[in-house]
C-alpha positions in Angstrom: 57.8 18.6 3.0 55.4 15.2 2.9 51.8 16.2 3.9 50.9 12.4 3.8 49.0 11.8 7.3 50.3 9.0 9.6 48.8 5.8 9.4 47.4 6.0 13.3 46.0 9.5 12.1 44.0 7.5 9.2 42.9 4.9 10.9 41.4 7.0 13.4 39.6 9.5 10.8 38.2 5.9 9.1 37.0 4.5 12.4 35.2 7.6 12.8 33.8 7.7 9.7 33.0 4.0 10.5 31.3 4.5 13.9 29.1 7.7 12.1 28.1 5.2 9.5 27.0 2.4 12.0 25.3 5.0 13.6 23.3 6.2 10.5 22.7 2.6 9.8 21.1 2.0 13.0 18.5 5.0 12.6 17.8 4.0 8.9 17.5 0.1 9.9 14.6 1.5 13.2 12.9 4.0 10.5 12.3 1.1 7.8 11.2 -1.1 11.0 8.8 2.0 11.8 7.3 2.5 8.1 6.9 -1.4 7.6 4.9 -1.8 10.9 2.7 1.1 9.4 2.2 0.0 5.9 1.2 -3.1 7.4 -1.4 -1.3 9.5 -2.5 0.9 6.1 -2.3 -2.4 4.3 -5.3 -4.1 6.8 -7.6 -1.2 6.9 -7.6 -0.6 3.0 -8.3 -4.6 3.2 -11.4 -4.0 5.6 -12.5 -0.9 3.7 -12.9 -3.2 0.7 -14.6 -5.9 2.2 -17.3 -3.3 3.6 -17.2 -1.3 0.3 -17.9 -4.9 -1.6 -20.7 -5.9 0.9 -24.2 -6.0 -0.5 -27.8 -7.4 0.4 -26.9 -10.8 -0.8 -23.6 -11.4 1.6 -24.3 -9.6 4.1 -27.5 -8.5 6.8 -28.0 -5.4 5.0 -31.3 -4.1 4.1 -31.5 -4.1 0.3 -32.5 -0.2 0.0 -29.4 -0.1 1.2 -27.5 -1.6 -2.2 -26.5 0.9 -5.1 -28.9 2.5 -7.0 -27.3 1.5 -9.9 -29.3 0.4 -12.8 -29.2 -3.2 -14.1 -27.4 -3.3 -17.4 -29.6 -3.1 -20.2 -30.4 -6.3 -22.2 -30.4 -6.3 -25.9 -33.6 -6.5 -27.8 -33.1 -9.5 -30.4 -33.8 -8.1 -33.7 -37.1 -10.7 -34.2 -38.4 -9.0 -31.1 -38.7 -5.5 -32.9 -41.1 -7.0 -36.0 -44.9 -6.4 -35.8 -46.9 -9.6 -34.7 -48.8 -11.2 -37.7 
């Protein structure tokens, strides 16, 4: 007894499987459309965020109280600076 399916029988199970894979393809094509369009968006505010977090009194109309409060680096004392004055 051959089990072997008839060719009509197999080419209907492939164009099945054929028409579920289009289908598949379709939703995975809109869902990488989707998650561009909104790493785009993420992409522009972390841009803006940057720009305002980089913003000081000198490029910009802010007050400078408003700058860090971080303390200019310290300059190094040249050696010749440290001897006692004759």
């Amino acid at each position: 007894m051959d089990q072997t399916p008839a060719p009509a029988e197999l080419i209907g199970a492939l164009r099945r499987d054929l028409d579920t894979l289009r289908e598949d393809d379709t939703a995975l094509y809109q869902e990488n459309a989707t998650q561009r369009r909104g790493n785009a968006a993420l992409k522009q505010k972390v841009a803006g965020l940057l720009r305002r977090l980089n913003k000081n009194s000198s490029d910009s109309s802010k007050p400078p109280s408003g700058d860090d409060l971080k303390k200019p680096p310290k300059r190094r004392r040249r050696w010749w600076r440290t001897l006692p004055h004759a």
